[in-house]
TORPA-4810 file (N, C-alpha, C, O; in nm, 3 decimals):
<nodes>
NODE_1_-6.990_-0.883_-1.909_-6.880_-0.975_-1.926_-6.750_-0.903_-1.897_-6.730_-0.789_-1.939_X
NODE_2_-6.671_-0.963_-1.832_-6.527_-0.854_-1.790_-6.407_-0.893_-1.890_-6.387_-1.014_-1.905_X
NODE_3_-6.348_-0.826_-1.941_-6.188_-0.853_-1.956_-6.111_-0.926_-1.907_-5.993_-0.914_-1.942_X
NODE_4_-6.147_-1.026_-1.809_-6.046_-1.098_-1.717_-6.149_-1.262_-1.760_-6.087_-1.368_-1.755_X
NODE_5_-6.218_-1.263_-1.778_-6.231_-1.403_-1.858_-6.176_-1.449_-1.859_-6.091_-1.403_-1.935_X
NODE_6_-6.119_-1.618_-1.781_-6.032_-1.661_-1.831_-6.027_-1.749_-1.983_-5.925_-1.797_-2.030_X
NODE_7_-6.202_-1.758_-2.062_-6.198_-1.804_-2.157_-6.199_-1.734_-2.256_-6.196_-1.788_-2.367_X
NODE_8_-6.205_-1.586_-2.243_-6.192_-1.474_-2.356_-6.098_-1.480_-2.447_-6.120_-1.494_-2.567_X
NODE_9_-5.963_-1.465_-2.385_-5.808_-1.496_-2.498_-5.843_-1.586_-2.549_-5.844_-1.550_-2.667_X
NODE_10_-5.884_-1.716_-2.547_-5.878_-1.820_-2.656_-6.014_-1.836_-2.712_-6.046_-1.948_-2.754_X
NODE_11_-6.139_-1.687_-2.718_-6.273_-1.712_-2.756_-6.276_-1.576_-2.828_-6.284_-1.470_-2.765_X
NODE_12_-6.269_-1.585_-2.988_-6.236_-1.454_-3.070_-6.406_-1.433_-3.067_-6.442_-1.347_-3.149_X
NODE_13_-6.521_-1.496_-2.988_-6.684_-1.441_-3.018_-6.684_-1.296_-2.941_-6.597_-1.247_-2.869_X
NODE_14_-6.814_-1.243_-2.981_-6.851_-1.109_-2.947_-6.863_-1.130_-2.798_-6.844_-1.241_-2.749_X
NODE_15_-6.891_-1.029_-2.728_-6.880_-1.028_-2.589_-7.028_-1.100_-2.560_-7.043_-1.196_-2.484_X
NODE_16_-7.159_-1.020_-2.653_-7.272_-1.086_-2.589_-7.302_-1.226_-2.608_-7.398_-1.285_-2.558_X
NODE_17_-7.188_-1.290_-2.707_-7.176_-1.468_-2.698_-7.118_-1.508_-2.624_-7.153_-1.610_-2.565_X
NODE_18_-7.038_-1.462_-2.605_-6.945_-1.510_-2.478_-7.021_-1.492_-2.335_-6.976_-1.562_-2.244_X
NODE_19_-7.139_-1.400_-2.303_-7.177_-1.414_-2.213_-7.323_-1.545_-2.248_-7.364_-1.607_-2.149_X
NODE_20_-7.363_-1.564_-2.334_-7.450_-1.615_-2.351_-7.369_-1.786_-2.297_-7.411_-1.862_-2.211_X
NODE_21_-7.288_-1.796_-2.355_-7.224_-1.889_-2.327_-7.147_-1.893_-2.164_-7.113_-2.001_-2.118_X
NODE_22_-7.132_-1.798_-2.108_-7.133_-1.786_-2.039_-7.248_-1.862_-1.873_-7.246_-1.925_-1.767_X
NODE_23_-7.332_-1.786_-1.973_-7.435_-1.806_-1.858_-7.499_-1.961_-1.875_-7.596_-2.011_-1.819_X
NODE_24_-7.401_-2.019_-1.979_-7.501_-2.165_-2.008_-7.376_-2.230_-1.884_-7.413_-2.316_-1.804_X
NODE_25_-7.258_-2.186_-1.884_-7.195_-2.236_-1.790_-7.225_-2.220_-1.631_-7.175_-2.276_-1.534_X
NODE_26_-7.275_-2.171_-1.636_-7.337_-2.116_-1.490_-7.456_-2.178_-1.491_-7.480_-2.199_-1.372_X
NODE_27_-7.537_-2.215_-1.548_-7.664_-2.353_-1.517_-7.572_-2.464_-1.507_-7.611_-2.516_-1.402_X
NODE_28_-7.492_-2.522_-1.540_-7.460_-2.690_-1.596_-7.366_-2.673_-1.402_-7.395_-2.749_-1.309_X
NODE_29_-7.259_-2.556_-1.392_-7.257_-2.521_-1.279_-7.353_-2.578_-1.175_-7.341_-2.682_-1.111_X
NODE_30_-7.460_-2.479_-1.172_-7.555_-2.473_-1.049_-7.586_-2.581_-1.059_-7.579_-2.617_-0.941_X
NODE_31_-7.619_-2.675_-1.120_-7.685_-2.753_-1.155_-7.612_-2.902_-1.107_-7.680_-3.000_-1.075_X
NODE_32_-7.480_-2.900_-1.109_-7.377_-3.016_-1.080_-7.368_-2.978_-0.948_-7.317_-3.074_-0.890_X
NODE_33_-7.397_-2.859_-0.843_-7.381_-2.827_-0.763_-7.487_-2.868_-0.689_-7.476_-2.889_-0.569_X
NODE_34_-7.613_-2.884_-0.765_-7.763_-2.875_-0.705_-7.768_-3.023_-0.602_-7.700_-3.113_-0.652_X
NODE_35_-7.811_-3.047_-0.520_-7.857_-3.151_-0.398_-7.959_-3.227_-0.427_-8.050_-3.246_-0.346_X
NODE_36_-7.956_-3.303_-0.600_-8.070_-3.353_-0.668_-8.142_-3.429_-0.530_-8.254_-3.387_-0.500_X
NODE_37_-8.082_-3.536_-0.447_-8.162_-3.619_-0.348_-8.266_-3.549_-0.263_-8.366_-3.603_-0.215_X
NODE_38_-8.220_-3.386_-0.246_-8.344_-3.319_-0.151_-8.423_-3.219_-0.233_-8.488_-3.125_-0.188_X
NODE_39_-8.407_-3.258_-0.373_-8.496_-3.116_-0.456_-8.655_-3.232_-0.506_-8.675_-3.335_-0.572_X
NODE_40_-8.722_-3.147_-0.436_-8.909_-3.167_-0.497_-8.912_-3.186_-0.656_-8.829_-3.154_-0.741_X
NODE_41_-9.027_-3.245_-0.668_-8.991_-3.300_-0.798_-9.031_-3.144_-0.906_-9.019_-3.157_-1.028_X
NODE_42_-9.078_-3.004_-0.848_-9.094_-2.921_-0.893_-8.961_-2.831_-0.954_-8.944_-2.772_-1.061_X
NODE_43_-8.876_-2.850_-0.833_-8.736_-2.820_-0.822_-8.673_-2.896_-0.945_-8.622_-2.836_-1.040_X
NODE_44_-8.682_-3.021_-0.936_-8.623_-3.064_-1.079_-8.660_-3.055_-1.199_-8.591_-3.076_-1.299_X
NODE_45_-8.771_-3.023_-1.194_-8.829_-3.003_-1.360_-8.769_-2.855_-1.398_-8.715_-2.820_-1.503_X
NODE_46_-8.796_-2.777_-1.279_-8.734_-2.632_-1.317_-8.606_-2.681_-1.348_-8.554_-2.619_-1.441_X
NODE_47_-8.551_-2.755_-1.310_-8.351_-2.733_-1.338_-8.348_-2.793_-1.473_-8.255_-2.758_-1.546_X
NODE_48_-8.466_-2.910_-1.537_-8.413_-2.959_-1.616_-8.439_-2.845_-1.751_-8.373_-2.815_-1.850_X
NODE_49_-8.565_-2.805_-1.699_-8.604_-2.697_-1.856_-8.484_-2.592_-1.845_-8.452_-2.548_-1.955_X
NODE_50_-8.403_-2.538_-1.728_-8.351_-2.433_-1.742_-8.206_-2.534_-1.809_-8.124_-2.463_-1.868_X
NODE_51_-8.180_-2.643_-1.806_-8.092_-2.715_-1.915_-8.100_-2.690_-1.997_-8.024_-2.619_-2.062_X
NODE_52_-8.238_-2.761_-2.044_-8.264_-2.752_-2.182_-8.282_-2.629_-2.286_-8.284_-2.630_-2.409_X
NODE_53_-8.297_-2.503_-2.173_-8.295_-2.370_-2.241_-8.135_-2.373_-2.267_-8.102_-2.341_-2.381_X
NODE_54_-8.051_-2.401_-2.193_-7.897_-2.383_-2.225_-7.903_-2.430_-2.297_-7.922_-2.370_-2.402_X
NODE_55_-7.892_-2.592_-2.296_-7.870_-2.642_-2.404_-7.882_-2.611_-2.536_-7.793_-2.623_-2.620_X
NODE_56_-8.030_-2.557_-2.560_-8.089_-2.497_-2.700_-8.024_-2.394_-2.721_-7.979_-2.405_-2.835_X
NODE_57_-7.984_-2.278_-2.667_-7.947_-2.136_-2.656_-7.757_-2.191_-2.697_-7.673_-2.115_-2.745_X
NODE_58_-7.740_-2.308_-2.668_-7.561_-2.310_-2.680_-7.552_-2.375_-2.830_-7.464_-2.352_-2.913_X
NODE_59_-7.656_-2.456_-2.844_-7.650_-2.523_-3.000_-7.692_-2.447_-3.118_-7.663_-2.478_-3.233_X
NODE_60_-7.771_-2.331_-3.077_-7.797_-2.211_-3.130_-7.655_-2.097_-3.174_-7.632_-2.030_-3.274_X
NODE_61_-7.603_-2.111_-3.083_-7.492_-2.012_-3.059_-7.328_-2.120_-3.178_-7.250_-2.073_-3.261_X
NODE_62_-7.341_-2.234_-3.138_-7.267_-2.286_-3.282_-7.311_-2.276_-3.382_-7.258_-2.224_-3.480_X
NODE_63_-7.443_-2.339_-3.372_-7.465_-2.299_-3.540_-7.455_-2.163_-3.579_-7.471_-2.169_-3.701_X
NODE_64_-7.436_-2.028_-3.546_-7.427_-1.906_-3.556_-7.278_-1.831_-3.605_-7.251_-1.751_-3.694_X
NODE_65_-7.187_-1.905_-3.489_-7.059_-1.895_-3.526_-6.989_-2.007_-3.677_-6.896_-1.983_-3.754_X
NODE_66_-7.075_-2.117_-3.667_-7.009_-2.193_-3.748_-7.032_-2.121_-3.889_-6.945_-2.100_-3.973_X
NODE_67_-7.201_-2.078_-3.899_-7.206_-2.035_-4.017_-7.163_-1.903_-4.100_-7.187_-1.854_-4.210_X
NODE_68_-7.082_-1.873_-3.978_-7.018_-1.746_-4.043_-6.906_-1.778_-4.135_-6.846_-1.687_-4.193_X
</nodes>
């Protein structure tokens, strides 16, 4: 994770949340980017579980911070 984050200054989490969170931004990314009309229906199941791993991994990551 670098120092130049532009969501770091306003994200007081540890660096390895911030990348965790990070990297959930980078699926929802790829993913809004992805060419759903020409992806096999193999292609989409992979994109949706790798959602749903974000997803789980980001609702994980609030409840973590919240309960501090």
């Amino acid at each position: 994770m670098h120092d130049d984050d532009p969501h770091a200054a306003a994200n007081p989490m540890c660096s390895a949340r911030r990348a965790r969170l990070s990297l959930a931004r980078q699926d929802l990314d790829s993913a809004r980017d992805a060419k759903l009309d020409s992806m096999d229906v193999a292609g989409l199941v992979l994109l949706v579980e790798r959602l749903r791993g974000s997803l789980d991994d980001v609702i994980r990551l609030v409840d973590e911070v919240t309960s501090e």
